[in-house]
C-alpha positions in Angstrom: 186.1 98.6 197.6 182.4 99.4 198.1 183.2 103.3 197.6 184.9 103.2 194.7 181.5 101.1 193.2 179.3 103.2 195.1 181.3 106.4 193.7 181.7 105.3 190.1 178.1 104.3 190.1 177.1 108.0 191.4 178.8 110.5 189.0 178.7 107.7 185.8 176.2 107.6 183.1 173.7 104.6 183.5 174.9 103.2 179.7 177.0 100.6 181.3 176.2 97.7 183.9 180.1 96.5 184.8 180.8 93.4 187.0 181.7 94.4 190.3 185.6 94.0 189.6 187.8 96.6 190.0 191.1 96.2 187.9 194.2 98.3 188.9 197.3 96.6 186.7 197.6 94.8 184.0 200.9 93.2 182.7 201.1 91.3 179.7 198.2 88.8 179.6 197.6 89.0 183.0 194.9 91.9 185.7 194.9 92.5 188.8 191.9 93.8 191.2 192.3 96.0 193.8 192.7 93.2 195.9 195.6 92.1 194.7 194.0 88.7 192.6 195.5 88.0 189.3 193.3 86.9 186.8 194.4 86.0 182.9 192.3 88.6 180.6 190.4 87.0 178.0 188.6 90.0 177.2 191.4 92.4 176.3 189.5 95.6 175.7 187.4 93.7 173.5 191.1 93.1 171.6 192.3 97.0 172.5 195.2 95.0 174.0 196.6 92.6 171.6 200.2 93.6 172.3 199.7 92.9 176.2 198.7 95.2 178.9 201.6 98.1 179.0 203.9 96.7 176.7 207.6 98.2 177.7 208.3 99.1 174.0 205.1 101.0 173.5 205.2 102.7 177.2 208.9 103.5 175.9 207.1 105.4 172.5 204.6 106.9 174.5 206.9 108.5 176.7 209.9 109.6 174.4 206.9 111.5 172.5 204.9 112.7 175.1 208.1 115.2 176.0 208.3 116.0 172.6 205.4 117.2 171.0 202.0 115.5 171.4 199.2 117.5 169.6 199.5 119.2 166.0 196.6 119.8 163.8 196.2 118.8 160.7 196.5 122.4 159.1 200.2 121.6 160.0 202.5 118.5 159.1 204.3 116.6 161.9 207.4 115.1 161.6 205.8 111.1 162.2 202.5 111.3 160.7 203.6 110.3 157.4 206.4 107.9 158.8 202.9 106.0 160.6 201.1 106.3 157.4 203.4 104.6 155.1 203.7 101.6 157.7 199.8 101.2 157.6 199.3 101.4 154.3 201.9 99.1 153.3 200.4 96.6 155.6 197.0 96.8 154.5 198.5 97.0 150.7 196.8 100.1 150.3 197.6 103.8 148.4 195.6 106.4 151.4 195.1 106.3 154.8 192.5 108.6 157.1 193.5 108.8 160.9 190.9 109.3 163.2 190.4 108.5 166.9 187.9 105.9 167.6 186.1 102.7 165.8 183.1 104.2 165.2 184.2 106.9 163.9 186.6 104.8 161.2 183.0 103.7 160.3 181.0 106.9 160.5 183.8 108.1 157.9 183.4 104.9 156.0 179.8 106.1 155.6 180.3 109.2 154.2 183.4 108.5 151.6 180.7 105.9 150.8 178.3 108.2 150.3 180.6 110.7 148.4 182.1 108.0 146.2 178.7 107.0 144.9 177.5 110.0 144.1 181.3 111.3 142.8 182.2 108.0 141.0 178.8 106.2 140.2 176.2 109.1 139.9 173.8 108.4 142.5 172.0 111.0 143.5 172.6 112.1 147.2 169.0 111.1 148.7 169.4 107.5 146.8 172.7 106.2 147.8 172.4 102.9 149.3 174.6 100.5 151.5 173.9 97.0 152.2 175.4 95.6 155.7 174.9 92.5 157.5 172.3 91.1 160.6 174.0 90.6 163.3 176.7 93.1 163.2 178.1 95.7 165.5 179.8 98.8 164.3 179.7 100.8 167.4 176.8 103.3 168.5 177.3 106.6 166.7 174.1 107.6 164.5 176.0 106.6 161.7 177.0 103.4 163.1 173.3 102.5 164.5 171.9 103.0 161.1 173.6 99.8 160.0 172.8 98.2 162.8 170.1 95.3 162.6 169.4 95.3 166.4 166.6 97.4 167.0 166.8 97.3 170.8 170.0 99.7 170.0 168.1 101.7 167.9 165.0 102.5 169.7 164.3 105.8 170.6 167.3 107.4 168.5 165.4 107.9 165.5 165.3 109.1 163.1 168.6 107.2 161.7 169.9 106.9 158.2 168.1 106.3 155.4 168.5 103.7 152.5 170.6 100.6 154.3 169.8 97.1 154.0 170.5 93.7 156.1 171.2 90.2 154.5 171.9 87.1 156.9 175.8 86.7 157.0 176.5 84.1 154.6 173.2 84.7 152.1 174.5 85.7 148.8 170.8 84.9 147.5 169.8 88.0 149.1 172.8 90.1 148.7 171.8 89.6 144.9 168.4 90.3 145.3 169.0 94.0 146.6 172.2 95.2 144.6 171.0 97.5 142.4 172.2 100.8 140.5 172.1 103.0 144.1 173.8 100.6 145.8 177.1 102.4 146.7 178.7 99.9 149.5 178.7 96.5 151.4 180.2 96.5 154.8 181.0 93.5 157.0 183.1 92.6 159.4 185.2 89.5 158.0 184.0 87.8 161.3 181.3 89.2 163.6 182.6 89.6 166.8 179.9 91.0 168.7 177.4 89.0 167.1 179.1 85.5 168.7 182.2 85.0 166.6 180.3 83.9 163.7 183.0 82.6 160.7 181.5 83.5 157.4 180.5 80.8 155.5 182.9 79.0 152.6 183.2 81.6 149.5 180.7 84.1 151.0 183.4 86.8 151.1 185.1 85.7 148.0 181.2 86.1 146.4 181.2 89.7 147.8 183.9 90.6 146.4 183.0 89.3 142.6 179.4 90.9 143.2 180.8 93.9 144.3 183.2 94.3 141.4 180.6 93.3 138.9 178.2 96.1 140.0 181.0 98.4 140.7 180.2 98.8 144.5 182.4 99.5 147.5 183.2 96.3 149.8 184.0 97.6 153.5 185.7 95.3 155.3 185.5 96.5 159.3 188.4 95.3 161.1 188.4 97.0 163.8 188.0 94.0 166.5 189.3 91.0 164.3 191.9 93.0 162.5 195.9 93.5 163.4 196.7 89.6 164.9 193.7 88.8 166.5 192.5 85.9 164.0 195.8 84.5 163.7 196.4 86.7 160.5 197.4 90.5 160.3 193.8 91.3 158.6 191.1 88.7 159.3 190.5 89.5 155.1 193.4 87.1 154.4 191.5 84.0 155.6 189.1 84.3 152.4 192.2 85.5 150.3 190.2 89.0 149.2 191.2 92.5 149.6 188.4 94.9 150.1 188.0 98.4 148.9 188.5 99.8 152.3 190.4 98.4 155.8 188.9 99.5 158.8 190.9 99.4 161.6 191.6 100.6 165.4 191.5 99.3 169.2 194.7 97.7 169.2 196.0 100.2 166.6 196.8 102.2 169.5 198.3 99.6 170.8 195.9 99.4 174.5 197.8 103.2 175.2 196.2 105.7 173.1 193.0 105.7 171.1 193.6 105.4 167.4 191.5 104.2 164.1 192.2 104.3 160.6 190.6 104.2 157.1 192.6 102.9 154.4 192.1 102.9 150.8 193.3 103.1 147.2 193.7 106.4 145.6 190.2 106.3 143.7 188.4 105.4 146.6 190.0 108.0 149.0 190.6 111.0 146.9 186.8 112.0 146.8 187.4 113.8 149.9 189.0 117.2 149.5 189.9 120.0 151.8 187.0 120.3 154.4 184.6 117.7 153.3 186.2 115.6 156.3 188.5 115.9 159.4 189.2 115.1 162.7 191.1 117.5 165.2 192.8 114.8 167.1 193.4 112.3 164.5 197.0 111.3 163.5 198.4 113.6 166.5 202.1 112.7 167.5 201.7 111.0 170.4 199.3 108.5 168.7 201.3 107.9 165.6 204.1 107.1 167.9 202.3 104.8 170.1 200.7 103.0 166.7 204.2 103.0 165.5 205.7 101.0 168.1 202.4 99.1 168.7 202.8 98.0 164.8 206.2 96.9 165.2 205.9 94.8 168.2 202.8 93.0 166.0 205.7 92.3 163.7 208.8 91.7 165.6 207.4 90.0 168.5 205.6 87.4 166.3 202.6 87.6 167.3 200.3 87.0 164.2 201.8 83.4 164.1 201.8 83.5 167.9 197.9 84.2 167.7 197.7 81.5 165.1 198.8 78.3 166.6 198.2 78.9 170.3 194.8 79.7 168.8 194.9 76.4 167.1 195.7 74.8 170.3 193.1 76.3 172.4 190.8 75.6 169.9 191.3 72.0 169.4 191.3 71.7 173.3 188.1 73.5 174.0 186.6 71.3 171.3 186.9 68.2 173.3 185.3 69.7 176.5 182.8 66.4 177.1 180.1 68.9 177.8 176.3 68.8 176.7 175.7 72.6 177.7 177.5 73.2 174.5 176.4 73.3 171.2 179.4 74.6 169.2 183.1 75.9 169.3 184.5 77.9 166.7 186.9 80.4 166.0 190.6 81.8 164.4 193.4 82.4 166.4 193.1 83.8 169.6 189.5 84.4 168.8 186.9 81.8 169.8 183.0 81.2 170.6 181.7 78.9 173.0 178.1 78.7 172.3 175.9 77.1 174.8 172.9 76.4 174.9 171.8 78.1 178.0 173.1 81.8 179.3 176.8 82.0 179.5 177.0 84.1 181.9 177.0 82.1 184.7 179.8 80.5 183.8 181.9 83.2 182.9 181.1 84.6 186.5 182.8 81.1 187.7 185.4 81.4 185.8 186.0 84.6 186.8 186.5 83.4 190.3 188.9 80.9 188.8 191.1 83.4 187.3 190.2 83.5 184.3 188.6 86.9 183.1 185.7 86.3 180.3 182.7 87.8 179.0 179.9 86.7 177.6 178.4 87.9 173.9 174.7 87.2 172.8 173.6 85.6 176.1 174.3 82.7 175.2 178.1 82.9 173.9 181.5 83.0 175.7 184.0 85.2 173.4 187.5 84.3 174.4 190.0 86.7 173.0 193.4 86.4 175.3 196.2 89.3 175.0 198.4 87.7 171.6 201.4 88.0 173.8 199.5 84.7 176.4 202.0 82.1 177.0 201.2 78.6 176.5 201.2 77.9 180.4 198.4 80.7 180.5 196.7 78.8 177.7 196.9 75.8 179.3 195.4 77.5 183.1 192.6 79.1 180.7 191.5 75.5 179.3 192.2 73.7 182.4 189.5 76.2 184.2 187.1 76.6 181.0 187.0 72.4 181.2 186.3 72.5 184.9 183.4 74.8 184.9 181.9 73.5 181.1 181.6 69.8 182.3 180.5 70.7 186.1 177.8 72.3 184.2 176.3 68.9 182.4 173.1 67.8 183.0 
C-alpha cells in the first residue's frame, strides 16, 4: 500500500495533503480501503454522493447511455437534454436552466450573468458592477470564485482578482444595508455555509435578503451546490427560510457521485441576458450526464430520501447533542448535515474515529462536518453516534 502513496504522491500536484487511506469500493453508505476495512462515509464527496456510493439505478442510466451516445455539443440538440431540463427546473420552480460541469463553474457563470444583468437590466456600467457575498464562504477556487472569497490565505499570490465585491458577517443585515447601493448587482450566499463550519443563518436573515434585494432590485444567488438536493433534510436548503432566490445553484450530487454535473437556474428575465456566444460550455448538458442526473433526480424523489435526510438527521442530531463532553462547545445542523464544534482541533478525533469506522473530516480546525450518504440506515446511524460518543467523551478533561 506504500506504492500506491508513494506513486500518487510522485506524479500528483502538491494542492492536496490526503490521509493516508486508500478507498477501493463504496456501496451505499458504506468504503472500503485496500485492505479490505469497511468504514461508514460521513464525508460523501463533500455530499457528491447523496444517493449512495454506485447506486444500481443510476449505474443502470449510465450504462444504457454510455452505448448510446455520450457527447453532443451544444450547436446540436440531443434527444434528453431538454427531458433533464424540464425535471430541474420544475424542481427549483424555475423558467431556464444553464448546464455546466463543475461547482465553480455554476458560480463563475453566476458571476458573469450577474455582471450582464446589471449592466443589461439595471444600467451599471461594466467597470462599476458590484456583488456583495458573505465571510466565511466557500465557492470553490476558480478566479472567479476566489474573488468572493473572504479568506485571504486562498487568495494570496493569485492576484490580481475581481474587482468591486464585498463581505458582510453571515447574519449582519446592518451591514448588508450599509453597502447596497445603485452598483450593486447581486448577493450570493450559500443558505448554510458548509465549508465555513455548518454555520445556520440566523432567524429572518435570509428572508431580510430577500426584501432588500427586491427593494433595491438586486440579484439574490443562492449557492447550493453542497447543501442543495436532500442534503439538509429539504430538496433546496432555501426552503428552510421559506424564500426563493433569483438564481439556484446547484451540482455535486446533481450527477448523482457518477458523472460531474452543475446547473444554473433562473427565471426568464434573469437568464435571457445571455445570447448566442456570450456563454457556453463544451461538455455541459452532454447525454451521458443528463442521463446520469436524470436517474440521480429520481432516486432523490422515489427513494425518499429528502424525508429520509430529515428525520434521521433529526435523530442524529438530538443524539450528538447529549454527548456529556466539555471538548465541545456547540452542535448544529439540518438533516444529514451537522457541526460539531470543539473547542480544540478536530482533527484528532476524526483520525480516531476513523480507526473506528467511521470516515469524517474535519472543517475550520476546529469543526467535525458530518454529512452521511442520505441512503444511511438507522443501524449505521446508530454505529456513527455510538463511536462519535466514545471518542467525544474519552476526550474530556
Amino acid at each position: 500500500m506504500n506504492d500506491l502513496f508513494s506513486l500518487t504522491d510522485q506524479y500528483s500536484s502538491n494542492n492536496y495533503s490526503p490521509l493516508k487511506l486508500a478507498l477501493t469500493k463504496g456501496r451505499g453508505a458504506k468504503v472500503w480501503d485496500v485492505e479490505d476495512n469497511s468504514y461508514i462515509d460521513c464525508i460523501s464527496g463533500f455530499s457528491v454522493v447523496n444517493q449512495g456510493h454506485c447506486h444500481p439505478k443510476i449505474i443502470k442510466a449510465f450504462q444504457e447511455q454510455s452505448e448510446k451516445i455520450t457527447m453532443v455539443s451544444r450547436a446540436l440538440y440531443s434527444d434528453n437534454l431538454g427531458k433533464w431540463e424540464e425535471k430541474i427546473c420544475t424542481l427549483a420552480n424555475k423558467e431556464k436552466v444553464l448546464p455546466m460541469n463543475t461547482g465553480t463553474e455554476a458560480i463563475e457563470t453566476a458571476i458573469k450573468i450577474a455582471r450582464k444583468w446589471g449592466s443589461d437590466v439595471k444600467g451599471i456600467a461594466d467597470d462599476k458592477s458590484e456583488i456583495i457575498a458573505m465571510n466565511g464562504n466557500f465557492h470553490g477556487r476558480t478566479l472567479g470564485a476566489l474573488s468572493l472569497s473572504s479568506q485571504e490565505s486562498y487568495k494570496k499570490g493569485f492576484g490580481p482578482l475581481l474587482d468591486n465585491v464585498h463581505y458582510i458577517d453571515f447574519g449582519d443585515v446592518a451591514h448588508l444595508k450599509s453597502l447596497i447601493n445603485n452598483n450593486t448587482a447581486a448577493v450570493v450566499l450559500e443558505p448554510i455555509q458548509g465549508e465555513g463550519g455548518v454555520n445556520i443563518p440566523p432567524d429572518y436573515f435570509i428572508e431580510e435578503v430577500r426584501h432588500l434585494c427586491d427593494e433595491h432590485n438586486i440579484l439574490f444567488i443562492a449557492d447550493e451546490i453542497q447543501v442543495g438536493l436532500g442534503r439538509t433534510g429539504k430538496m433546496f436548503a432555501m426552503e428552510w427560510e421559506g424564500v426563493e432566490p433569483d438564481i439556484y445553484l446547484l451540482g455535486k450530487s446533481l450527477g448523482g457521485g457518477l458523472y460531474p454535473m452543475s446547473a444554473v437556474i433562473a427565471n426568464h428575465d434573469v437568464m435571457d441576458v445571455l445570447t448566442p456566444g456570450t456563454h457556453g460550455s463544451t461538455f455541459g448538458g452532454n447525454p451521458l450526464a443528463c442521463a446520469v442526473s436524470i436517474a440521480a433526480l429520481d432516486v432523490l424523489i422515489d427513494e425518499n430520501l429528502i424525508e429520509r435526510s430529515a428525520d434521521l438527521g433529526q435523530k442524529l442530531l438530538n443524539q450528538l447533542q447529549l454527548i456529556d463532553s466539555n471538548i465541545i462547545t456547540d452542535v448544529r445542523g439540518r438533516g444529514l448535515f451537522i457541526g460539531i464544534e470543539l473547542s480544540e482541533s478536530a482533527q484528532p478525533y476524526c483520525l480516531e474515529m476513523i480507526e473506528k469506522g467511521v470516515l469524517c473530516k474535519e472543517t475550520q480546525g476546529n469543526i467535525i462536518r458530518l454529512a452521511p450518504p442520505l441512503v444511511i440506515s438507522e443501524e449505521e446511524i446508530n454505529k456513527v453516534i455510538n463511536v462519535i460518543t466514545e471518542v467525544l467523551e474519552k476526550g474530556n478533561k
